[in-house]
N, C-alpha and C positions, 0 to 999 in steps of 0.2 A: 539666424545669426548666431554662429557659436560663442558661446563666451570661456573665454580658461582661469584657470586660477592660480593668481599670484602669490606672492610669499606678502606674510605679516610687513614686515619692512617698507614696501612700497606705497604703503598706506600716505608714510612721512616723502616718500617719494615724489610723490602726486603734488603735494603741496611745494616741493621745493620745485617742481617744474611748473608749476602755477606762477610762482615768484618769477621766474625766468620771462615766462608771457609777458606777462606784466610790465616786467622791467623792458620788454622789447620798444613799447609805447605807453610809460607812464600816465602822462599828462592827456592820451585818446581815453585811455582805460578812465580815470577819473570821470573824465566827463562824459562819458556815455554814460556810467552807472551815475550820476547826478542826474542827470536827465529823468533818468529811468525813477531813480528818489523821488526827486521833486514831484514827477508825473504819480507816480505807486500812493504820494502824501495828499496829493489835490484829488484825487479819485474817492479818496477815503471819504470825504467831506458826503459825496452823494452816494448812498446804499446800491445803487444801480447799477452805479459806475465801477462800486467796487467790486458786483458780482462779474461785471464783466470783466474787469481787470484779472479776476481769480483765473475767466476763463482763458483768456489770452497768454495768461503767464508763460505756458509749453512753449508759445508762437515767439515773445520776446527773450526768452532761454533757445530757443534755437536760433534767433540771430545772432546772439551773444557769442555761441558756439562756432557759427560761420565766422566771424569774427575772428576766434581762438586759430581757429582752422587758418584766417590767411594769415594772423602772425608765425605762425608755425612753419607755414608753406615762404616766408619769405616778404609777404606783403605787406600792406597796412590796416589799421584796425580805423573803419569808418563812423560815422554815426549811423548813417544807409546799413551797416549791419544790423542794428534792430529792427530794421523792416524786412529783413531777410525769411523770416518765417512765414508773412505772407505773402509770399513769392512762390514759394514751396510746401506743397503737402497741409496747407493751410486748415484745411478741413479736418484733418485728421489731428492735427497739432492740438487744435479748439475743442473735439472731440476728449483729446487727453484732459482738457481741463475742464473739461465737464464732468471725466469720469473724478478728480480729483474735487472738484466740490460737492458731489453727491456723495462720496466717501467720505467728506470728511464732513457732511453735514449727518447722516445717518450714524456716524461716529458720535458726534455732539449728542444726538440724540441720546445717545444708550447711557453716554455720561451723565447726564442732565436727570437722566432717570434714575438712577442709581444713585447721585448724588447732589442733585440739583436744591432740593429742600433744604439737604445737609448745610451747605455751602450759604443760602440765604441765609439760614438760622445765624450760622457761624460771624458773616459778616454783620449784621447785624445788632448782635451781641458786642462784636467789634468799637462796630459806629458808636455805641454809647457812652462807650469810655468808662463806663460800670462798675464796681465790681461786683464780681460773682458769687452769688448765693451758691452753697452746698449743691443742692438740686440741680441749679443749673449748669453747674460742674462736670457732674455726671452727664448732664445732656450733651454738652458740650465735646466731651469724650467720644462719647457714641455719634456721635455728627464727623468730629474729624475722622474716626474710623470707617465711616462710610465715604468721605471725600478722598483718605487716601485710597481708598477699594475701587472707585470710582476712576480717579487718575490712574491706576494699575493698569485697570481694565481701557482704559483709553488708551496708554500707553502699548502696551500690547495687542491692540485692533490695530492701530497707525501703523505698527512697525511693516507690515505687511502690503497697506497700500503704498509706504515711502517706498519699498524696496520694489514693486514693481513703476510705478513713476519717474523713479529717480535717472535712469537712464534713457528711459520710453521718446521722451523729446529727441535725441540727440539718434536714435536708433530708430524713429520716424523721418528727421529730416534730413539724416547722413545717408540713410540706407533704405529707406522706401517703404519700410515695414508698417501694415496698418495696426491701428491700436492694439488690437487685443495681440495681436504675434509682438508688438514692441512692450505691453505689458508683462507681457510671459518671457521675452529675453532677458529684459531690464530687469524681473523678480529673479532670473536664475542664474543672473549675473551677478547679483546681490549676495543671493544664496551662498554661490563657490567663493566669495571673499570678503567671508562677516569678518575673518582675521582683518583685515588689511585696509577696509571699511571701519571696521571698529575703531581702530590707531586713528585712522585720518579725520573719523566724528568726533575723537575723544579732544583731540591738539584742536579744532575748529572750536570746539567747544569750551574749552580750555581759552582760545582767544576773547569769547565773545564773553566769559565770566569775569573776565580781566578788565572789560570793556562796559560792562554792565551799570558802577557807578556812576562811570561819564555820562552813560547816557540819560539815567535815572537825574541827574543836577541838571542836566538841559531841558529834560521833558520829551528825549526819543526813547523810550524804550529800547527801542530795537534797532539803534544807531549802531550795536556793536558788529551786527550782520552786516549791515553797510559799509561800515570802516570795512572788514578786512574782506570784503566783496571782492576788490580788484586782483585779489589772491587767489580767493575758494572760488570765484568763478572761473581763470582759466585750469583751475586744478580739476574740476571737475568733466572739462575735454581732456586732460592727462589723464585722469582713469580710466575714460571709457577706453581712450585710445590703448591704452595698455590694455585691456581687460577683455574688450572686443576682437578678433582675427580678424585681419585683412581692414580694420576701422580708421581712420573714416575711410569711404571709399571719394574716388573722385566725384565729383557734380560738373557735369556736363552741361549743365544748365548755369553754372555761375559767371 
């Protein structure tokens, strides 16, 4: 699957035609990603469930996108589109979230290791409301510089699994490609438009820091992702579709 590369600009592009989706069937978009919420919150409760959930994720992002796809094409957006993914290429889809939790657990690893002690100390120190002796000042130093060393080095392993992931779903279930060929499009799709990709993680991110208090007074952390869901998820079919030749292709099967 070829991928080309866009100008810097389009990045903000992606998200204005996200809003566009969106605005085609407001009131579906909500409530399929509340489903999807409610369901991602009750999962969490069992360790099991939530490993399975990890795995699934590609499978309920690729109905998501079938979805994007029939607002696009004129139709309507279902709830039946989150089951779109197992309908199609199911194995491969599961597959991708497989390879994404062994990445990101062997990831955790390496952080933990580097920094894992640090970070205990640190909290710790925290919890006791204290104050700190001389000594432990210095330790305390030398701990954070190991916990930022630590997130660096996380930081910079991730970026590499995100960038071949991030597309992989949408370029398994659009276009038939198995993992490792939709791992290697999806990284070199990434590749040719860190410009334009950059703009578009910066303003998503930008929303979600704006949104961070709210969440933080409720007790969701990561409500900010949520809120503006109904946007960055159809923005994320406006990239590939620009960013991919000839994408999506038709499904004969839908």
């Amino acid at each position: 699957m070829e991928a080309r590369s866009v100008r810097a600009a389009h990045g903000w592009a992606w998200i204005i035609a996200g809003t566009r989706l969106f605005l085609r069937s407001p009131a579906q978009w909500i409530g399929v990603l509340l489903v999807l919420f409610v369901a991602m919150k009750l999962v969490n409760y069992v360790p099991v469930l939530a490993l399975l959930a990890v795995l699934l994720m590609p499978v309920f992002l690729a109905g998501l996108m079938d979805g994007c796809r029939s607002l696009a094409e004129g139709r309507r957006l279902e709830f039946t589109h989150l089951l779109s993914g197992f309908r199609k290429n199911a194995a491969h889809l599961v597959t991708l979230g497989g390879i994404y939790l062994v990445g990101n657990l062997l990831i955790l690893m390496i952080v933990a290791q580097i920094g894992g002690e640090a970070f205990t100390m640190i909290a710790g120190t925290l919890a006791k409301n204290a104050p700190v002796a001389p000594d432990q000042a210095e330790q305390l130093q030398a701990a954070a510089a190991l916990v930022t060393r630590a997130a660096l080095v996380g930081t910079v392993l991730s970026m590499p699994l995100l960038m071949a992931l991030w597309f992989a779903p949408l370029l398994t279930f659009f276009d038939n490609l198995k993992p490792l060929p939709a791992l290697k499009a999806s990284f070199v799709g990434c590749l040719r438009n860190i410009l334009p990709l950059s703009l578009y993680g910066l303003v998503i991110l930008a929303a979600m820091v704006v949104l961070v208090p709210f969440g933080l007074k409720i007790g969701l952390y990561d409500i900010g992702l949520w809120l503006i869901a109904p946007v960055f998820v159809p923005s994320i079919y406006a990239s590939y579709k620009d960013i991919y030749v000839a994408a999506p292709t038709a499904d004969k099967t839908a």
